[in-house]
N, C-alpha and C positions, 0 to 999 in steps of 0.2 A: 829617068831612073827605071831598071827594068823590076818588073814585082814578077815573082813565080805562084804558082796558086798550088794550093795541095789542101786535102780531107782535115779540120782539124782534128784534135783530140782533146781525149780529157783536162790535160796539163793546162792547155791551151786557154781555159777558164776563165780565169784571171784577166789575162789580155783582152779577153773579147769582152769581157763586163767594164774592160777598160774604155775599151773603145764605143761600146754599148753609153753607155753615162756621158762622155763626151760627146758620140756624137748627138744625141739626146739633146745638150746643151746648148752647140753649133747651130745645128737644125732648126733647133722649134722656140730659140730666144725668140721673144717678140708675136710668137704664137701660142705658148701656153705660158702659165703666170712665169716670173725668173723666183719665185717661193720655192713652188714644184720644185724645175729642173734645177735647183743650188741645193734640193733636201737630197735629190739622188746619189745613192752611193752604191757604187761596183758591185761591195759584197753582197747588195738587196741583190741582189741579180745575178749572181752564183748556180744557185739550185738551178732556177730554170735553165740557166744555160749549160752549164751539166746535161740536165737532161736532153737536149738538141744534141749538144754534142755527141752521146753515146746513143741517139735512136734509131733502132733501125732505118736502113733504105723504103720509100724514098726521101725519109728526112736524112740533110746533109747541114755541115757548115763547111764551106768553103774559106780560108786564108789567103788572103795577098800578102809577101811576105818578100822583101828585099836583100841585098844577097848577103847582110849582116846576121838575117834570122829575125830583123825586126817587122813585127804582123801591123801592117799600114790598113787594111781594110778585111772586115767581113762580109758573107751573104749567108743568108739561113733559108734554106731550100724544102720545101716540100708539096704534097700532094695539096688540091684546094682545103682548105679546109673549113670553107661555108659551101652549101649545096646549092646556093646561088650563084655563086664564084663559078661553077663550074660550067662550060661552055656545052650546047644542049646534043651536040655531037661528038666532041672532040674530047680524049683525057686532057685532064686539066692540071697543071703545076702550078704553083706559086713561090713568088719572093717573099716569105713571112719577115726578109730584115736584108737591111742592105745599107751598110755606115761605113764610113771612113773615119779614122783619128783626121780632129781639124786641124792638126800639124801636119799634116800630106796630103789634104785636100787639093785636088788639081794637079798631083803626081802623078795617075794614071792607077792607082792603087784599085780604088772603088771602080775605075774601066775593065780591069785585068777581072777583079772578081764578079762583076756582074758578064763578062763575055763568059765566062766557066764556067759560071750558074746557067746561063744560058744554054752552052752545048750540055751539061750535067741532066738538065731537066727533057731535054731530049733525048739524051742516053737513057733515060731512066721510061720513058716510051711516052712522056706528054707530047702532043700535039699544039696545045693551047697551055696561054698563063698568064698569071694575075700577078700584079701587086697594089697596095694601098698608100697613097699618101696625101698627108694634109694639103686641102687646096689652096693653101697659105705660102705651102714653102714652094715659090718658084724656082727658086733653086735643084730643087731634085726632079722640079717637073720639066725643067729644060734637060735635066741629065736624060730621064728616060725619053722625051719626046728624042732626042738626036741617037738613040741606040734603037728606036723603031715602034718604042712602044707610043699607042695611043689614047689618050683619055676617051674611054666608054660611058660617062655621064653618070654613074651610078654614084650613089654618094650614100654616105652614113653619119649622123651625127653624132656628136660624143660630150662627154666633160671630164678634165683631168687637170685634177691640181684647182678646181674651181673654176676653170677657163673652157668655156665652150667651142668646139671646132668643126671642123667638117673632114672628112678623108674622101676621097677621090679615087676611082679604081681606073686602073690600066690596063689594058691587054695586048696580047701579040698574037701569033703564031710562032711556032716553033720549028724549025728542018731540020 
């Protein structure tokens, strides 16, 4: 299947809170409680997503979008936004979100949209970039290990939903 990527937009909302809550659900069963991720609902997740949507450069979201016009996968793009995140020479980007609907998981969706993000954050003049994920879901951490990115060791702990976890940071470079 080929996916096309493009900027979303406002409209776009909906969809992405769609995909947001599923992949949510896909993802982290079996890592955070199934309480939590079965309380979540799209509209929780509206506003903030609005707001990504319409923020200035260098916050982006990126669409993967098939030639029906159906949105398979997003990335949500920007500057670090911890001061530790950021690399001690280099500007620093980050994947603050990067899901696929689990109806197209393994489509190439979530590949289209993370190579985008990729040249996006480079366009935009990073050097260096981050992203975070639970050290639970091997699943994503095969995705990024086979597109380049490396686990850097750094870790953070958390609790959500009454379930304790861990996230795990990644870095690359950028050309």
């Amino acid at each position: 299947m080929a996916w096309k990527v493009r900027k979303g937009a406002l409209d776009d909302a909906s969809r992405v809170a769609e995909i947001n809550v599923e992949g949510w659900r896909g993802a982290y069963r079996g890592i955070l409680a199934d309480e939590y991720l079965d309380a979540m609902r799209p509209g929780d997740r509206l506003e903030r997503i609005e707001l990504r949507l319409t923020a200035p450069p260098p916050d982006t979201m990126l669409l993967a979008e098939d030639e029906s016009r159906f949105v398979g996968a997003y990335a949500g793009l920007t500057a670090a936004r911890d001061a530790g995140d950021e690399h001690p020479h280099l500007p620093t980007g980050e994947f603050a979100a990067l899901y696929a609907d689990p109806a197209v998981q393994g489509a190439g969706a979530g590949s289209s949209v993370h190579q985008a993000g990729v040249e996006y954050l480079a366009e935009q003049g990073f050097k260096h970039a981050v992203l975070w994920v639970f050290e639970r879901n091997t699943r994503s951490r095969k995705f990024y290990e086979a597109r380049g990115w490396e686990c850097d060791e750094v870790v953070k702990e958390g609790v959500l939903g009454g379930a304790a976890f861990t996230e795990i940071r990644y870095s690359r470079g950028l050309s």
